[in-house]
C-alpha positions in Angstrom: 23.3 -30.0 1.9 19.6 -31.0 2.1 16.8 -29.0 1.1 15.6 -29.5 5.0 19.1 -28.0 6.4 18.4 -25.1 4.4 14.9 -23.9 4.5 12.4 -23.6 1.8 13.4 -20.3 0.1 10.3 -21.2 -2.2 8.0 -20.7 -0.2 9.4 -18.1 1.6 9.1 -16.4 -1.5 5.8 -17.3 -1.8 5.0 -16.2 2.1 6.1 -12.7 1.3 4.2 -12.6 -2.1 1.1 -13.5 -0.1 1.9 -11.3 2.5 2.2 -8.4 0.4 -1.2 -9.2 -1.9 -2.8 -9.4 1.6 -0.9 -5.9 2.9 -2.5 -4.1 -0.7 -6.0 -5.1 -0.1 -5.5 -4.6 3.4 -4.8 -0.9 2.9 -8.3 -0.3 1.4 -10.2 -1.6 4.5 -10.3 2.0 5.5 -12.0 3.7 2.8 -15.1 4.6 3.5 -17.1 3.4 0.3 -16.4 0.5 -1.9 -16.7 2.3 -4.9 -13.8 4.3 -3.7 -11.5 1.7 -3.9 -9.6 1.5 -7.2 -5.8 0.4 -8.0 -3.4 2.7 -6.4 0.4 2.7 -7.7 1.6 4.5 -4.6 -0.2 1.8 -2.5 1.7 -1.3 -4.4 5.0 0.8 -4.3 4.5 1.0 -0.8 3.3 -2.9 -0.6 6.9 -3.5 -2.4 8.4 -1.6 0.2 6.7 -3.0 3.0 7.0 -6.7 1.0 10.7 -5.9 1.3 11.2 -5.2 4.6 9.1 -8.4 6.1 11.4 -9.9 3.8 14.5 -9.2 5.9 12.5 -9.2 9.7 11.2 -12.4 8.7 14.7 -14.0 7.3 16.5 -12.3 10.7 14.0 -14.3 12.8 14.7 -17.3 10.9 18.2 -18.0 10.5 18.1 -21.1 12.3 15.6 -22.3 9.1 17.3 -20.6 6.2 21.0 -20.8 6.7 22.2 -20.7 2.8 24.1 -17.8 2.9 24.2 -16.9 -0.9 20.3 -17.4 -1.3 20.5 -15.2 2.3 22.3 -12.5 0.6 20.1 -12.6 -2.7 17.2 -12.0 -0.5 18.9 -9.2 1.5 20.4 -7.6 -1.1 17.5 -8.2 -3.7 15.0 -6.4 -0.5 17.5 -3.6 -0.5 16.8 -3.0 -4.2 12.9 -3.8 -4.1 13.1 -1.1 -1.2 15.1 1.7 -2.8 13.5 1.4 -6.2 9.3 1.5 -4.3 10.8 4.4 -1.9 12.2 6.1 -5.4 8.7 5.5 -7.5 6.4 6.6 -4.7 8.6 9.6 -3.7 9.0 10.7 -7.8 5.5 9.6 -8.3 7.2 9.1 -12.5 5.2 6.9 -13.1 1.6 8.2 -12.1 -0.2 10.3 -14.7 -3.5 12.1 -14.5 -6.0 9.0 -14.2 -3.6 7.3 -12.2 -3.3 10.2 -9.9 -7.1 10.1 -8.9 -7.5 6.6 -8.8 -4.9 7.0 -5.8 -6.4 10.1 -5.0 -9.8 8.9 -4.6 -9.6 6.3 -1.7 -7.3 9.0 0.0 -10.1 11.1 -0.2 -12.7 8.1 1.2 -10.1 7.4 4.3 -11.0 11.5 5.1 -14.6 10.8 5.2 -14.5 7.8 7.1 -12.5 9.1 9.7 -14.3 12.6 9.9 -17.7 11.1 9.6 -17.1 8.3 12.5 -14.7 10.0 14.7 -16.1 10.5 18.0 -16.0 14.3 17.8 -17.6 16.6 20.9 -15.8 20.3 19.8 -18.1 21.7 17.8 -15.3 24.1 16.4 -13.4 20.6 15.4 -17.0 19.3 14.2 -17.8 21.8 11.9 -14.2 21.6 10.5 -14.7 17.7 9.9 -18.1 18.6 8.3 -16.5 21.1 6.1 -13.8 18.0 5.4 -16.8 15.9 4.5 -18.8 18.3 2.1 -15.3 19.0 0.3 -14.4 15.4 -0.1 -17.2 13.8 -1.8 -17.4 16.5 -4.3 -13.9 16.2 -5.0 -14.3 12.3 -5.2 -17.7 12.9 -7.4 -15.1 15.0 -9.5 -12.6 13.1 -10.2 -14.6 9.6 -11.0 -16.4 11.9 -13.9 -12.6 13.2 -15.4 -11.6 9.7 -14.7 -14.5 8.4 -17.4 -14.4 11.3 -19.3 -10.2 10.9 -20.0 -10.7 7.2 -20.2 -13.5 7.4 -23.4 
């Protein structure tokens, strides 16, 4: 059969890798610094997850375009495993150590400000509690970026 009758599965591939590079640095649009952003392993193991599973909506949608069933079933299957083993490394967290851990931690941290900064708050109960948030936040962050180039010296 023709390459036509049966999709490009190259670049499908190269769809979902593009998808999922764009889905990581999406993820940092809501931090509310720049210099809060750094790399995140839980935020790619999510990305693999999420990579995964527009994998399979995308092939469901388009039979019709792909209809090689082995190469369908390596993609299933092979999104099944990229799944399991992203759900199983950002669940463990194994492989995230101390600077790791608050380079992850630290645009966490930023999406607290920018939300309790910016949020349209009138309760001045819920206001001082967001202001509290704030004050506790960037000292953290402050914190950890100096342990982060302390431990990396």
């Amino acid at each position: 059969m023709s390459r036509h009758t049966h999709g490009n599965y190259g670049r499908f591939l190269l769809m979902i890798l593009a998808s999922a590079v764009v889905m990581y640095a999406v993820m940092y649009l809501n931090t509310y610094a720049w210099d809060h952003v750094y790399w995140s392993w839980t935020r790619f193991y999510i990305t693999l997850m999420s990579a995964a599973t527009m994998a399979v909506i995308m092939l469901l949608f388009m039979q019709k375009m792909y209809t090689d069933r082995a190469k369908n079933t390596m993609i299933y299957l092979g999104s099944l495993l990229l799944f399991v083993v992203g759900l199983w490394l950002v669940r463990s967290q194994a492989l995230v150590g101390d600077v790791a851990w608050m380079k992850a931690m630290i645009p966490h941290h930023s999406i607290a400000l920018l939300t309790s900064e910016r949020a349209q708050i009138k309760d001045p109960r819920v206001r001082k509690l967001a202001d509290g948030i704030i004050e506790t936040q960037k000292r953290e962050i402050a914190e950890m970026k100096g342990y982060i180039q302390d431990l990396q010296k």
